[in-house]
C-alpha positions as CSV (number, residue, x, y, z in Angstrom):
1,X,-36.6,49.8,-43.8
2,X,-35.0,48.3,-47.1
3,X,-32.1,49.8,-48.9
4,X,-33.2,49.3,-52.6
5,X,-30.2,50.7,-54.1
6,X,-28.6,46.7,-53.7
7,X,-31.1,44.9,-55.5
8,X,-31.6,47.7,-58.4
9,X,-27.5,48.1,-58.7
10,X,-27.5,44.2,-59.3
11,X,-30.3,44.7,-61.6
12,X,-29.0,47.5,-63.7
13,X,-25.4,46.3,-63.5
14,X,-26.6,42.6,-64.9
15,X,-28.5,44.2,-67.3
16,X,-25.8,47.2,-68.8
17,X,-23.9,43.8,-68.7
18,X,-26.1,41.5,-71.2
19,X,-26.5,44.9,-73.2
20,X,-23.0,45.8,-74.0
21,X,-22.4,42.3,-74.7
22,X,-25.7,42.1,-77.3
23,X,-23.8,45.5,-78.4
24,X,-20.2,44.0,-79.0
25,X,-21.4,40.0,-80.6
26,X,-23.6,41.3,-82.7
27,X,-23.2,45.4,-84.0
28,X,-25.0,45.0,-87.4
29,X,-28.2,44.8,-85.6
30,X,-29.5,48.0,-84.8
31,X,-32.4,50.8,-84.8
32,X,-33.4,52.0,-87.9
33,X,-33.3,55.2,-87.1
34,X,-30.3,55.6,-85.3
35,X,-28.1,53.2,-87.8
36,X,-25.4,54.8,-87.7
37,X,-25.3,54.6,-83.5
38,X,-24.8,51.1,-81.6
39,X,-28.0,51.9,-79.2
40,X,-27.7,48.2,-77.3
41,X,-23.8,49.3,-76.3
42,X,-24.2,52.9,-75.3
43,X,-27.2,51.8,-73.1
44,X,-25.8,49.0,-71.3
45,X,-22.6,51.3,-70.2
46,X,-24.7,54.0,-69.4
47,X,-26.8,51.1,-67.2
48,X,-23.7,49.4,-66.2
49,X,-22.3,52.6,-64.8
50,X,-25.6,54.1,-63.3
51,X,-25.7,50.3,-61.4
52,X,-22.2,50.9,-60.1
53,X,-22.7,54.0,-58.6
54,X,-26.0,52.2,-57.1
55,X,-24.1,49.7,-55.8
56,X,-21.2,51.5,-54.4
57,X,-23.8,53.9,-52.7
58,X,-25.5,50.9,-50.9
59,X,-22.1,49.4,-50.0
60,X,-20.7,53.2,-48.6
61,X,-24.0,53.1,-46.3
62,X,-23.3,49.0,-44.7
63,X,-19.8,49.9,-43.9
């Protein structure tokens, strides 16, 4: 059986990467109605850390 928790850590780690990223370049461009709140960098470390924990689980279970 496949261990999923690899690909979707690489996934969701890639991906809270290229959203904090979006978050920091370019902070002007945001949700209307959450202005005042940087949606693109609170989403990508909150993906960013739920793909770490992914990946550290999948790594815990090979060793």
């Amino acid at each position: 059986m496949w261990d999923l928790r690899l690909p979707a850590g690489l996934f969701f780690t890639g991906l809270g990467i290229i959203l904090c990223a979006y978050g920091l370049l370019f902070p002007g461009i945001r949700a209307e109605l959450a202005s005042d709140i940087n949606v693109n960098l609170y989403s990508g470390i909150s993906m960013g850390v739920f793909g770490i924990i992914l990946l550290l689980l999948a790594w815990r279970k090979r060793a």
